[in-house]
N, C-alpha and C positions, 0 to 999 in steps of 0.2 A: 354764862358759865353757871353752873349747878354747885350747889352747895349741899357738900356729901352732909349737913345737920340738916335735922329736921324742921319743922315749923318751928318748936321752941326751944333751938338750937340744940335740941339732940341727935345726935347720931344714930344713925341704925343701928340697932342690935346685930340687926345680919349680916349687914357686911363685914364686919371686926371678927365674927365668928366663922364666917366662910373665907376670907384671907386667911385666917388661923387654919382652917383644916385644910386649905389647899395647900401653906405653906410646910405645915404635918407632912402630905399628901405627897412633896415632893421629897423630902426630906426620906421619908418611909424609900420614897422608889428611889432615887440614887444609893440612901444605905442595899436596898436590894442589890442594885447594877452592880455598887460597887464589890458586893458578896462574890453576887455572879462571875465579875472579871476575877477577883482573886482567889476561886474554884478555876478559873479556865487556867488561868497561868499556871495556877498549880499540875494541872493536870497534862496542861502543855510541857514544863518540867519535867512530869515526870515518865511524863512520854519520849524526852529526848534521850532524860537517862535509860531506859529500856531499851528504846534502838540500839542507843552506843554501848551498851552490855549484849545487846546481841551480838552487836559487829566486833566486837571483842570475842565473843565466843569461839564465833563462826573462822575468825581468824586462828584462834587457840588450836579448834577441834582440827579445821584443815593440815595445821602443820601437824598436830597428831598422827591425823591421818596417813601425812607424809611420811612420816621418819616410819610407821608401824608395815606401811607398804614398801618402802626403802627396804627394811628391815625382811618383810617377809620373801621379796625376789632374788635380798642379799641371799638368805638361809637356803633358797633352794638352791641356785649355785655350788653351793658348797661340795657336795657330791662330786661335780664336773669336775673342779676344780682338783679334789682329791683323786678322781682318775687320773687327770692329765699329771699329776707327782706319781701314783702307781705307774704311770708308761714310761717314765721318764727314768724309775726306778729301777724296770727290767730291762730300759735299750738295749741293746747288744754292744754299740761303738757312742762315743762321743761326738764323732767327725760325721755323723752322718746325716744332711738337710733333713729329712723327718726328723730327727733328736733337737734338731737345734732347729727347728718351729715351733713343734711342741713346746720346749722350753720357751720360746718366743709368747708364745700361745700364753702357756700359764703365768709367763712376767705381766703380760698384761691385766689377764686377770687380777691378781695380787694388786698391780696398779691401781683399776680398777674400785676394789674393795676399799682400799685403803682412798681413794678417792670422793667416797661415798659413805665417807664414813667409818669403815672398820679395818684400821690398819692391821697385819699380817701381826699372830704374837707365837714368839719363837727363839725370842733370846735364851740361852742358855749361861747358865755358873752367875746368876741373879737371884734375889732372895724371891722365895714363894710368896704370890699375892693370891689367896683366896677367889678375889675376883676376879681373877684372868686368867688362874691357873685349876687344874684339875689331877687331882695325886691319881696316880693309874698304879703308883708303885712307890717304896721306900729303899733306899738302898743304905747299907753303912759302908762310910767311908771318914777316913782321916783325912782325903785331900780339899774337902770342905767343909766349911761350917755349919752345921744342921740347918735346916729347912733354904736349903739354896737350890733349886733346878738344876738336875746335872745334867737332862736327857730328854728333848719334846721328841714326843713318842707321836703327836697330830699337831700341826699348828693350830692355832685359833684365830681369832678373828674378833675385833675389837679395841674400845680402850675403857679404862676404869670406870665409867660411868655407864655405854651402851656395851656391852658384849654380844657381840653374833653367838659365839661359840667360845666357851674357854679351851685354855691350850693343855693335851692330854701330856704329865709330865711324868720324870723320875726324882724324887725328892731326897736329899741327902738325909740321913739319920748319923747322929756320933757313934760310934763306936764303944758297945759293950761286950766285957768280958763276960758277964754273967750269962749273957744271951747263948746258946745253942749248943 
């Protein structure tokens, strides 16, 4: 067996000094590894968060996209829609299968709308809502109380939050002597 002391029972210098700097040595390189791992994790973090904000995006913008395409093939409709009330307007007879297809016709559509989102607005002798309604005209009368809808002059199409179209109305005014 070797006896790490020298002749006159000293020890090497060198060795105590080079166990110290190999034990530095390791010391040095796990503090690095462990840097390194907690840069990766990190970055692995925040790599996940990024993804999952993407996939949140991408779901966001899609439905955007839905409702704003919902929305744009609802508006063009519209037109058709106010035909088939124009034909229905000037029929000649009630009793007759064109009249009562047509009508067939347009109940659907209405369905439809209202199906997908933008129910029919058309109530009348209701208080006036900015957002759904549209003044086309002011009427004075005593049989209601100002600003009520006496008269949808076009329906509309929506509800208080998405509006296809607001509904074209006659809006009640009180009654002044001073006026005219």
């Amino acid at each position: 067996m070797s006896d790490p002391a020298g002749p006159a029972g000293q020890a090497h210098p060198g060795n105590d000094e080079a166990e110290a700097t190999a034990a530095d040595a390791r010391e040095t390189e796990a503090a690095a590894q462990a840097d390194a791992l907690a840069k990766m994790e990190d970055q692995w973090r925040r790599a996940l968060a990024d993804a999952d904000n993407v996939r949140k995006r991408a779901a966001r913008d899609g439905t955007q996209l839905r409702a704003q395409e919902r929305a744009a093939v609802s508006l063009a409709w519209l037109p058709v829609l106010d035909n088939l009330e124009l034909a229905l307007a000037h029929a000649p007879s009630a009793g007759d299968p064109l009249v009562e297809g047509i009508a067939a016709i347009r109940s659907q559509a209405i369905d439809t709308l209202a199906r997908l989102g933008y129910p029919r607005i058309d109530a009348e002798n209701v208080p006036f809502d900015p957002r759904i309604h549209e003044v086309v005209s002011v009427s004075e009368t005593d049989e209601a109380p100002p600003g009520t809808v006496l008269t949808v002059l076009r329906p509309g199409y929506g509800g208080t939050d998405t509006v296809l179209r607001p509904a074209a109305v006659v809006v009640s005014r009180a009654v002044n002597a001073d006026r005219g």
